[in-house]
Structures are given as structure tokens and as C-alpha cells.
C-alpha positions as CSV (number, residue, x, y, z in Angstrom):
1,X,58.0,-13.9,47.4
2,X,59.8,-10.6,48.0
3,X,58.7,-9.1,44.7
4,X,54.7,-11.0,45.4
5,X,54.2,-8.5,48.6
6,X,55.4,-5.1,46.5
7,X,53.2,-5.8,43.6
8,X,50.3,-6.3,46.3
9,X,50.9,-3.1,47.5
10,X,51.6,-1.4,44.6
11,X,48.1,-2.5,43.1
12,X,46.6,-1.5,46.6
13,X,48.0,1.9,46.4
14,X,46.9,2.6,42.9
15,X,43.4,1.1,43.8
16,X,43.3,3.6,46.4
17,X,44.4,6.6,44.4
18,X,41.9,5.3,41.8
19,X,39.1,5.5,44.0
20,X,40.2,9.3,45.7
21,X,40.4,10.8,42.3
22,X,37.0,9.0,41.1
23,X,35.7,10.7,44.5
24,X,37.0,13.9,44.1
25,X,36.0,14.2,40.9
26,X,32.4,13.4,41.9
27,X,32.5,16.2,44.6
28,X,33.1,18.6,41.7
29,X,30.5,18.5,38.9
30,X,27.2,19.7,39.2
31,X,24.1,19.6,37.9
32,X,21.4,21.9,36.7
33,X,17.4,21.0,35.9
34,X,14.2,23.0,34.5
35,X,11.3,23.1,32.8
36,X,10.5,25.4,30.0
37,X,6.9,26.1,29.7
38,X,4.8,29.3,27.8
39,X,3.8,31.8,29.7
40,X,0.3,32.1,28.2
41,X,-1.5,28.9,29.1
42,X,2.0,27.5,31.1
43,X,1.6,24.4,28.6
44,X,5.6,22.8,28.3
45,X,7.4,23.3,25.3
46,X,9.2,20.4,24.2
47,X,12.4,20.6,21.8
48,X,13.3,23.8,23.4
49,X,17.2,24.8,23.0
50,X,18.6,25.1,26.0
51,X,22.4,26.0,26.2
52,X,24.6,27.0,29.1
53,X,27.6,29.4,28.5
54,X,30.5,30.5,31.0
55,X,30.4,33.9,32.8
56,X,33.7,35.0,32.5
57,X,34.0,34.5,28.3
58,X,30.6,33.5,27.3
59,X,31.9,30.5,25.9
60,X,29.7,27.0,25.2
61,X,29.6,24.7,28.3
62,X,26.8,22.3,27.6
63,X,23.4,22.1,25.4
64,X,20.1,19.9,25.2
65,X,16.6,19.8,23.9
66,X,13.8,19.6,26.7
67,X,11.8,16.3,26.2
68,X,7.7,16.0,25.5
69,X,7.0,17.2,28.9
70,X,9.2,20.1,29.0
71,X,11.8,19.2,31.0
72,X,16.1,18.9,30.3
73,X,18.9,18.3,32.5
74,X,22.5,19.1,32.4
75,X,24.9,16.9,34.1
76,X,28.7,16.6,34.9
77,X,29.4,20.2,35.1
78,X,32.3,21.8,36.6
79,X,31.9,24.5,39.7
80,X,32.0,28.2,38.1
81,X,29.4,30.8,37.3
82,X,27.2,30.4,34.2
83,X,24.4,32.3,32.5
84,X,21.6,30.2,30.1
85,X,20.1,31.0,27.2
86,X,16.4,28.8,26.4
87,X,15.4,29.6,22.9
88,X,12.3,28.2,20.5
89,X,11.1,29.3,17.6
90,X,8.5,31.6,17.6
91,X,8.9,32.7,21.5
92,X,11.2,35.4,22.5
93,X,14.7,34.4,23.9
94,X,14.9,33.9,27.5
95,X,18.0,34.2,29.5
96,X,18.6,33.0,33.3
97,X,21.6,34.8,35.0
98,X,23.8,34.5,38.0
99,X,24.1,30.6,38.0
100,X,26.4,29.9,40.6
101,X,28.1,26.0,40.9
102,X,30.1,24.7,44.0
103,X,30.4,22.2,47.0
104,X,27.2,23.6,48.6
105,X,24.9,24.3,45.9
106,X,25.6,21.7,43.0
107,X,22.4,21.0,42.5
108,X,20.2,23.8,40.5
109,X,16.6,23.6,39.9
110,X,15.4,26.2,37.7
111,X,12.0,25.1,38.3
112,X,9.9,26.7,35.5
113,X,11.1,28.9,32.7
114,X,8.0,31.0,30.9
115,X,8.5,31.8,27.3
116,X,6.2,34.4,25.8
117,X,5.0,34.1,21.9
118,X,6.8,36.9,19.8
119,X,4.2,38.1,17.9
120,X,6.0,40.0,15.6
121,X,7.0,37.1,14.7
122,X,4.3,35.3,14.3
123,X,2.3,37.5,11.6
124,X,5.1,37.5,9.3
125,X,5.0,33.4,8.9
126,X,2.9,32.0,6.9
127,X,3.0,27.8,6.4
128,X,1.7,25.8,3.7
129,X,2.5,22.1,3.5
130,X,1.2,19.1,1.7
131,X,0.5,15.5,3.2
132,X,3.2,12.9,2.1
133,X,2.8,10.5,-0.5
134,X,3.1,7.6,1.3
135,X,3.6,6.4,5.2
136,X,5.7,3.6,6.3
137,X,5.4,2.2,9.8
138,X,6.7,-1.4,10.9
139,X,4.0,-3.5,9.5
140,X,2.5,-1.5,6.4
141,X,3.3,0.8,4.2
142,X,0.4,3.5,2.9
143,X,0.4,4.7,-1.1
144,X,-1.7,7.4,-2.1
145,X,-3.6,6.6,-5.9
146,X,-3.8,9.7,-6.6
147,X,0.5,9.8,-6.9
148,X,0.4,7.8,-9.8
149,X,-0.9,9.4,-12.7
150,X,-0.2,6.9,-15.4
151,X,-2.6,4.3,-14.2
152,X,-5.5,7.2,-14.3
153,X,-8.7,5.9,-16.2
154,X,-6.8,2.3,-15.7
155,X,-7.9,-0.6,-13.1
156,X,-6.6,-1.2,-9.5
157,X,-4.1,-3.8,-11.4
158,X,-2.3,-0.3,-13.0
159,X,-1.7,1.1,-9.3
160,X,-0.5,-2.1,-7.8
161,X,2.1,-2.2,-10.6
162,X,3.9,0.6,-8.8
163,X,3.8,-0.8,-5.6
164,X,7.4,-2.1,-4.3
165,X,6.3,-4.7,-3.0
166,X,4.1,-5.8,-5.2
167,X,4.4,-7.0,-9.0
168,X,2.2,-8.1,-11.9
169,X,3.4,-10.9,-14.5
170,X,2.1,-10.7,-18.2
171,X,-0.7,-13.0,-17.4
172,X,-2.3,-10.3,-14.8
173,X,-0.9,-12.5,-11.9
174,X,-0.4,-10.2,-8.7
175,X,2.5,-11.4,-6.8
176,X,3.3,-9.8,-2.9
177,X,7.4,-10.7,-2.6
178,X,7.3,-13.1,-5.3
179,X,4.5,-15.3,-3.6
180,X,0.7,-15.1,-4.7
181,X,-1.0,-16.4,-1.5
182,X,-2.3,-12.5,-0.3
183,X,-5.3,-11.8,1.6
184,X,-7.1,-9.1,-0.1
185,X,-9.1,-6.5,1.6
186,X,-11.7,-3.8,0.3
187,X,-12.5,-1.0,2.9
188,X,-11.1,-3.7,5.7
189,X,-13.5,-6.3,4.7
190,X,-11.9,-9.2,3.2
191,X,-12.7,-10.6,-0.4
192,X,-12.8,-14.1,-1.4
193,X,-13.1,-13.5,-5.0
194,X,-10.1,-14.1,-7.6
195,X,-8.0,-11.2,-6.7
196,X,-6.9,-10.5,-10.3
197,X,-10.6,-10.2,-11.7
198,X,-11.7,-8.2,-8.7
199,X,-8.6,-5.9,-8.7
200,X,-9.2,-5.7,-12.8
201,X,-12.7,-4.6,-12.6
202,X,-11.7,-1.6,-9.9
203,X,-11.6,2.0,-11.5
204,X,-8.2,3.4,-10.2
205,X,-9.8,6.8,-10.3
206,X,-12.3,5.2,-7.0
207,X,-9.1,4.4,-5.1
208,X,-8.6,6.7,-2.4
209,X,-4.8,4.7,-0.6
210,X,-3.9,1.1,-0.3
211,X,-2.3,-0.3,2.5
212,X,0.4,-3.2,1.6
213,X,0.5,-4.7,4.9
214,X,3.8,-7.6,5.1
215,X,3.7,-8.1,8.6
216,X,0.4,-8.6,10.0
217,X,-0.6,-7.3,13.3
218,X,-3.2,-8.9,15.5
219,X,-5.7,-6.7,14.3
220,X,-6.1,-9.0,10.7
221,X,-6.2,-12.7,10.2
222,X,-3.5,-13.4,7.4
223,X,-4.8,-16.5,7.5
224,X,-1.3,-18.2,6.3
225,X,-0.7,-15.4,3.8
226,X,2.0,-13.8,2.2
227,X,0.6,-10.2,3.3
228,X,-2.5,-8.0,2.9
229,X,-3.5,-5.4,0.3
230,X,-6.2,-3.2,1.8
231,X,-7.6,-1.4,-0.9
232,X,-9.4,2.1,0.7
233,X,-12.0,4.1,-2.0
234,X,-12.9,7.6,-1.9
235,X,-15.1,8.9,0.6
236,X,-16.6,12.4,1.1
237,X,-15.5,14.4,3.6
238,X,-17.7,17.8,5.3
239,X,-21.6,18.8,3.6
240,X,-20.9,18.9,0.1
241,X,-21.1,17.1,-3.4
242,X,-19.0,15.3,-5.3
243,X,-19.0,13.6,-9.0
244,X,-15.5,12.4,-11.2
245,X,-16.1,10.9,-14.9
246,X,-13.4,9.7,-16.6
247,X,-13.2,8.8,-20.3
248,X,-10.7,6.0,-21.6
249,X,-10.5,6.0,-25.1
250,X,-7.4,3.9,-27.4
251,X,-5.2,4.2,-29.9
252,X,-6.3,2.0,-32.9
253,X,-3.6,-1.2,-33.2
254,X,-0.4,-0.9,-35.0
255,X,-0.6,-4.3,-37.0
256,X,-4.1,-6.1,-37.4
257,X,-2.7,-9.5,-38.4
258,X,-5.2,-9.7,-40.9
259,X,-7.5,-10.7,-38.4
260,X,-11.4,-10.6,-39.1
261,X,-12.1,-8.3,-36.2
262,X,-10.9,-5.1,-35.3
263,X,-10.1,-4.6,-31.7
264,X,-11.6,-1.9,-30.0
265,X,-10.5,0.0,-26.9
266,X,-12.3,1.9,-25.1
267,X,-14.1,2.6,-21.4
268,X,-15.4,5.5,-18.7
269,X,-16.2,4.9,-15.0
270,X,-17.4,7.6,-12.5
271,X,-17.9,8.2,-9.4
272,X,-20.1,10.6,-7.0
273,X,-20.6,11.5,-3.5
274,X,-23.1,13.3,-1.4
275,X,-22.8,14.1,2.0
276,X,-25.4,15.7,3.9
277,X,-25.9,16.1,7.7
278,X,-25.8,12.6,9.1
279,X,-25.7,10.9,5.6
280,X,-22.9,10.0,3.1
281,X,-23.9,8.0,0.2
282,X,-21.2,7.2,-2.6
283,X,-22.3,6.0,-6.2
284,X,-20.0,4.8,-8.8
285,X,-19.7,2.6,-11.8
286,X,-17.6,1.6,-14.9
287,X,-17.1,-0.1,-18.1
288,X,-14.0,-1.1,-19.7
289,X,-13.3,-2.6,-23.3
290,X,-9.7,-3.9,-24.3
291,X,-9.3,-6.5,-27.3
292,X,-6.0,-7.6,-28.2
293,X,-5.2,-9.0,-31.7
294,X,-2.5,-12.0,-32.2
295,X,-1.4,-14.0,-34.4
296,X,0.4,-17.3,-34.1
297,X,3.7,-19.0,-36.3
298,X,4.3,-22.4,-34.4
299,X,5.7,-25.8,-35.1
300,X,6.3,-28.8,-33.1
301,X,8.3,-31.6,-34.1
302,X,8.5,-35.2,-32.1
303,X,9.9,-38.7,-33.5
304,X,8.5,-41.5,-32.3
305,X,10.1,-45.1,-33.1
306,X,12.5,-43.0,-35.7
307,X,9.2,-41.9,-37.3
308,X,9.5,-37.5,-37.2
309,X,6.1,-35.6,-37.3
310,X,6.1,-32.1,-37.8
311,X,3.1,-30.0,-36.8
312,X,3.2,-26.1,-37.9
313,X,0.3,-23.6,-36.6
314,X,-0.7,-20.1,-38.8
315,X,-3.5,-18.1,-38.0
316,X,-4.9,-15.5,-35.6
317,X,-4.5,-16.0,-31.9
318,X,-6.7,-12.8,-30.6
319,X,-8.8,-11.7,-27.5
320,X,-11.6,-9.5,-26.5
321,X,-12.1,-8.2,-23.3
322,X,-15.3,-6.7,-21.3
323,X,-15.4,-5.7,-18.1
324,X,-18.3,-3.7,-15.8
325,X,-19.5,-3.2,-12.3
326,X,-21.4,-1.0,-10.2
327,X,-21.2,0.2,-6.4
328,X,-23.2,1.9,-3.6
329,X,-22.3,2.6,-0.1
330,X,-24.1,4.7,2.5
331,X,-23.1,5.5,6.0
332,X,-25.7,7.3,8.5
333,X,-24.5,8.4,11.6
334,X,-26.9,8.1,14.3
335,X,-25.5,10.3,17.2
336,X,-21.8,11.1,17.8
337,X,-20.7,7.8,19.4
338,X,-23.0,5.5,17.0
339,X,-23.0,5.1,13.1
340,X,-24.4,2.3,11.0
341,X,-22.9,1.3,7.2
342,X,-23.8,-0.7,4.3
343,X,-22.4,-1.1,0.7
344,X,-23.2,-3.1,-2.6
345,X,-20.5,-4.0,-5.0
346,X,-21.3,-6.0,-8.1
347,X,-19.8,-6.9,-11.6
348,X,-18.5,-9.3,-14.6
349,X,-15.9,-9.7,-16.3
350,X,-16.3,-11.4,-20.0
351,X,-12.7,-12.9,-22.0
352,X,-13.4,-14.4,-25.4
353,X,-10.2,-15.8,-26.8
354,X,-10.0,-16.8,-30.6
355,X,-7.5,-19.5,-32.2
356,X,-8.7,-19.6,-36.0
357,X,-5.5,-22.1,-37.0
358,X,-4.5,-23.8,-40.2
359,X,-2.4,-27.3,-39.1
360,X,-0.5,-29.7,-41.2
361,X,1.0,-32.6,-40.2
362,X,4.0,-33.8,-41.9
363,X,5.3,-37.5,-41.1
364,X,9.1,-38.4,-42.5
365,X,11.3,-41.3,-41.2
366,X,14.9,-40.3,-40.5
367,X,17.0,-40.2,-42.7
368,X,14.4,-39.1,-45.3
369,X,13.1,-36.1,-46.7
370,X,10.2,-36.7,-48.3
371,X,7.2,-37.0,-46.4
372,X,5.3,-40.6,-46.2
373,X,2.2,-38.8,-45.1
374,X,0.4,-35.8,-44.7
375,X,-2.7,-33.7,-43.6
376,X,-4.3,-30.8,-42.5
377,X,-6.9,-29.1,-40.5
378,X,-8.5,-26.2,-39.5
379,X,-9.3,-25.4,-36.1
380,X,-11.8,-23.1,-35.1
381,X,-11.6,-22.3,-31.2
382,X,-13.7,-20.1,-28.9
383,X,-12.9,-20.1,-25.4
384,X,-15.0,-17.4,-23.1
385,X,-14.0,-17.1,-19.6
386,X,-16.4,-15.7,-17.3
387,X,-15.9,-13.5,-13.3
388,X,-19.4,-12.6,-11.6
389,X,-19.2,-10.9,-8.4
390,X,-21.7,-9.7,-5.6
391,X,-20.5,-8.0,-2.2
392,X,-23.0,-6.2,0.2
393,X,-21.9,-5.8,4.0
394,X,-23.9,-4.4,6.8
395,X,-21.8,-2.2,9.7
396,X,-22.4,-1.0,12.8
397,X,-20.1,0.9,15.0
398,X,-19.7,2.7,18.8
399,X,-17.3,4.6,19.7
400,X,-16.7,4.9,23.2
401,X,-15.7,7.8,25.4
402,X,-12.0,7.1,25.8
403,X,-12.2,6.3,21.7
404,X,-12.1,2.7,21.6
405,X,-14.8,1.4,19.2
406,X,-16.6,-1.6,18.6
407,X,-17.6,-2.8,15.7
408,X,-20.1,-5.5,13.7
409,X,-20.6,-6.9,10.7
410,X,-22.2,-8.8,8.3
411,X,-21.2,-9.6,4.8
412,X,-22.3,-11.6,1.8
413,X,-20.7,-12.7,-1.3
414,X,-20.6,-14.9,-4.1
415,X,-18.8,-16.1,-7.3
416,X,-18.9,-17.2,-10.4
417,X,-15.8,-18.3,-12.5
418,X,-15.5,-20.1,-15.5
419,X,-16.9,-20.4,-19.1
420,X,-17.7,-23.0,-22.3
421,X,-15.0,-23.7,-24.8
422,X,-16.1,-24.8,-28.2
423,X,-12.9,-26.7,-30.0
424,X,-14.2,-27.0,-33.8
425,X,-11.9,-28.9,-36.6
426,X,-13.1,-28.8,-39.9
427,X,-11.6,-29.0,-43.6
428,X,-9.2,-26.6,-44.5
429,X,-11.0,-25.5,-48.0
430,X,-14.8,-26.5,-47.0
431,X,-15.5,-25.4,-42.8
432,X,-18.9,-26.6,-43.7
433,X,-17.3,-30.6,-43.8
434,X,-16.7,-30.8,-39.7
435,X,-13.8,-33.7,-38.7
436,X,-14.7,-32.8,-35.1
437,X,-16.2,-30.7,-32.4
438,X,-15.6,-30.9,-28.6
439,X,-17.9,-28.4,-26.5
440,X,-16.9,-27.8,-22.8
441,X,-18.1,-25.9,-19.8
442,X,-16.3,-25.3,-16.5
443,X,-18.3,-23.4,-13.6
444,X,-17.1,-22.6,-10.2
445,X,-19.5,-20.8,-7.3
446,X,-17.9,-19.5,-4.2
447,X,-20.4,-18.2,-1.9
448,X,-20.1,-17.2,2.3
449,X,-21.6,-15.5,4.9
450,X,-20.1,-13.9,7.8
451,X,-21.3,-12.1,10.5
């Protein structure tokens, strides 16, 4: 009980000595405050240096930056006599003597501190700077085209294949972090059309940035996406003309396959701009050929109630591909605050794919090697696959005084995927004698309206 009391007042004591030194220590620091502005226009400088030395040795007691407005504070200093120093490039030093810190005056407010320009200087600097390549904020990140010169006189498809985020398969399928389901977006307007026939009928040259967008504000409608591509084209800028042509132009193939055709590879696209006064009208177009040959070494085998069948392919497995559209936009503004928009995009996009194959089929039973039947075919296949498109939108747009703006539109588009497929067997030595012939056609039309 004895020893209980004495370690109750021993913890009261120190509590109490705790408290005194915490108090006394409080009484002796001080504080000092300003604002640093420039003496011209008495605007605030922010990120000024400010650093406060000693008197007595001129050595380092405290430092800061002033904030956006200006402003800085220094905080817990001891009682003493100080001198500070507020320097930003640019401006001439500025010194502030005969600080003086104790019991009555702990407090400093320096109130404003004027820093004139140094003009000397000032004509001795000269700056030249670049914009960035790309911008990142939380929800997008910004590519410039024009960074990527390999995919010059390419597609869209060749710029989106250096996007991180972003990858193309061998089949031309875009992917946004491994997933396909994107919204895609031209100018800010959204496109319903197959994104890979769209984005492969694009001139990359006509790309001004795109925006891949993985966490979607309120502003867009993902609409249960993965993410948003916003492809941005060129636009004039200031009274002036403007016209790009490209040539695209290939390198003839290293093995033909002895195939019957030659594939050819070759393509141009331009684009021009006029802007005068209140108008800017963009025109632009572009045609693209790329054939690929192939050829085709295949066999399958199955065995069916211990009967084997073996079925080996030769022959040419090649495509060609066409591609073309065509695109307008004008833009008059109407007054300062007021401007009114409207644009035409249209194209197609042709893939004929050939499959001239010799087949045999070779029946053993197991356990056998010679054959118990045996026959062969030629098969003659044409597959075209079709991708019409047709865009216009209509835009009107007010800006208001605190530069909010509010905007309308009205867009049209439509579709058209698919193509026939004519499947053609005939005799191996005479193509004239026909075994059998399948013809087929699929067609799909998207259309919408939205206003």
C-alpha cells in the first residue's frame, strides 16, 4: 500500500514537470509570416525562397516556399535576432533586417515584401520548350500521333499498337486490358460501327491525339465498357491553309507460293484545311491496298469405329484487301459565345479471301496400311467480306460568360457488314465436272439516330 501512494506521487510529479517544460517551451518559440508580392503590378509570387539566417553567424535557421497566393510562415523558432533573405528567379534578392524574437514580440508579420524584376536578367534568357508527348491524369491518358513515326502512311490500327494499354492480336482484334468490350469515340461522338474496320480505314496521318480513357468520368457513358478510345483528328488552327499527301507504296512479296495472283500493296490519303475568318472546313480522303499471299500444308486424321481417314490440304490460302473513305467537317463560328458544327465521314472496306485446295481422302482400318478407299477434290473458295460506313453529326455550341458551355447534337449512322461466300468442289483434273457448289450471303445493317 506503502509503495501504491509513492508511485502516485511520483507519476504526479513527473506529470507536472511534463506539463511546465511543454509550457515553457511554448513561451519560447516564435513565429514569423509574410507575403511576397512584385513590386510592379503587386501580383504574389508563389514558390518564392524564403530563408531565415541568425544574426550573430549568419547561419541557416529555417526555410520555405510561399504557396499560390504568396504567402509562407515560419513556426517554432527560438527568441534571437535574425535577418531574411526572399529570393526568385528573375527578381532581385530582397533582404529584411533587424528581426527581433522574444516574450513580447513573438509574433512577426512582415506583411508584404515587393520584389522588383532584374532586367538584366531578363534579356539574357531566352526559353524554348516543346509540349510533351503525352499527359496522364487519373482517368485518361493523352498520346500524341504524330510521336510515332512508324505507323506514318499506316491506319489508326498502327497507332493503337503503341498504346500501353491497348493491344492488337493477328486477326486485327483491338483489345483495352485484355478485354474487347471499348466504347469508341471520334471527335467525342461515339461510333457504333465495328471498331476494327472503322479504326482500319482511318489514315494515321489525320490523327491529331487519342485519349485512352480506363476510368470513366461522368462526363461519358461507358455504357458497361472496358474503357474509351477517343480518337481526336487534325484541325486548323489561326487564318491559314493547310494540305498533307502521303504516298504508301510496298515492297513486292518475298515468296509468291506459286499463287495465280500477285499481291499488290499500295495506298495515299490526304488531308487539307482551310480556315478563314469565322470558317474552318477540313477535307480528307484515302485509299489503301494490301494483298497477302498464303499457302496451306494441312492434314487431319480421325478414326471412327477403328476405321482412320486421313484428309491432307495443298494449295493457296491468299487475301486481297481494299479499303477507302472520305471526310468533311466544317465549323462556323457565329459570334464569340456561339458556333455551329457538322461533319460527313463515309467509307468501305472490301476482303476477298481465296482457298484454291487439292483434298484426298484416304480411308485405312487399324492395323493396316493400305488404303480400302480413296478420293479427291478440288475446292475452289471465295469468301468476300464487306464494311460500309456513313457518319454525319450536326453541332451546336454556347459558351457562357463564366466558360461553361452547352452543347447539342445530332448524329446519324449506319452499317453494313457482311458478304457472299461461294464454296465450289469440282474434279481435280477437269474443274469444268462440278461435285458441288454452296453459295452464301450474310448481311448485317446497323443504323441509329441520336439527338
Amino acid at each position: 500500500m506503502q509503495y501504491a501512494k509513492i508511485l502516485t506521487h511520483s507519476c504526479w510529479w513527473s506529470f507536472m514537470f511534463f506539463l511546465c517544460t511543454t509550457t515553457v517551451h511554448a513561451q519560447q518559440t516564435a513565429a514569423i509570416s509574410g507575403k511576397v508580392i512584385d513590386a510592379n503590378n503587386e501580383a504574389p509570387i508563389e514558390y518564392s525562397s524564403v530563408a531565415l539566417y541568425a544574426k550573430k553567424d549568419s547561419s541557416l535557421i529555417a526555410g520555405t516556399l510561399t504557396d499560390n497566393k504568396g504567402l509562407f510562415s515560419l513556426k517554432d523558432l527560438p527568441f534571437g535576432n535574425y535577418y531574411l533573405t526572399v529570393q526568385f528567379i528573375g527578381y532581385s534578392n530582397k533582404t529584411v533586417n533587424n528581426i527581433e524574437l522574444d516574450r513580447t514580440d513573438n509574433k512577426i508579420d512582415l506583411t508584404d515584401i515587393a520584389l522588383t524584376l532584374n532586367t538584366e536578367m531578363l534579356d539574357a534568357v531566352v526559353v524554348e520548350a516543346t509540349g510533351s508527348d503525352m499527359k496522364h491524369s487519373i482517368d485518361k491518358q493523352i498520346y500524341k500521333a504524330d510521336q510515332f513515326i512508324a505507323a506514318s502512311g499506316g491506319s489508326a490500327i498502327d497507332v493503337l499498337r503503341n498504346m500501353p494499354s491497348v493491344s492488337v492480336n493477328v486477326d486485327g482484334e483491338i483489345l483495352m486490358r485484355g478485354a474487347g468490350g471499348f466504347l469508341l469515340l471520334l471527335d467525342g461522338r461515339p461510333v457504333a460501327a465495328d471498331a476494327t474496320d472503322f479504326l482500319s480505314q482511318l489514315p494515321a496521318n489525320s490523327i491529331a491525339d487519342i485519349e485512352i480513357i480506363t476510368s470513366p468520368s461522368a462526363k461519358y457513358d461507358p455504357d458497361g465498357k472496358s474503357g474509351i478510345i477517343n480518337v481526336k483528328t487534325k484541325k486548323g488552327k489561326g487564318d491559314a491553309a493547310y494540305l498533307q499527301v502521303n504516298a504508301l507504296l510496298g515492297a513486292p512479296s518475298i515468296e509468291t507460293f506459286g499463287n495465280e495472283k500477285t499481291a499488290r500493296r499500295f495506298g495515299g490519303d490526304f488531308i487539307s484545311n482551310i480556315r478563314k475568318g469565322k470558317w474552318d472546313i477540313s477535307l480528307g480522303g484515302d485509299y489503301k491496298r494490301n494483298d497477302n499471299t498464303g499457302y496451306r500444308d494441312g492434314i487431319v486424321r480421325t478414326i471412327i469405329d477403328g476405321v482412320q481417314t486421313k484428309s491432307p490440304s495443298l494449295g493457296e490460302r491468299s487475301y486481297r484487301r481494299e479499303a477507302y473513305s472520305g471526310r468533311a467537317a466544317m465549323t462556323y463560328a457565329i459570334n464569340e459565345w456561339n458556333s455551329l458544327s457538322a461533319s460527313v465521314y463515309g467509307g468501305k472496306k472490301s476482303e476477298w479471301r481465296t482457298a484454291d485446295l487439292l483434298y484426298e481422302k484416304i480411308q485405312t482400318r487399324q492395323g493396316e496400311d493400305i488404303p480400302f478407299a480413296s478420293s479427291s477434290y478440288f475446292n475452289k473458295n471465295m469468301r468476300e467480306r464487306r464494311g460500309d460506313f456513313f457518319i454525319s453529326s450536326l453541332d451546336y455550341q454556347h459558351i457562357f460568360a463564366n466558360k461553361s458551355s452547352l452543347q447539342a447534337s445530332a448524329l446519324y449512322e449506319r452499317t453494313e457488314l457482311g458478304g457472299p461466300t461461294d464454296n465450289l468442289n469440282v474434279n481435280p483434273t477437269d474443274h469444268n465436272d462440278v461435285y458441288e457448289q454452296h453459295i452464301m450471303e450474310v448481311f448485317k445493317t446497323y443504323w441509329r439516330v441520336c439527338l
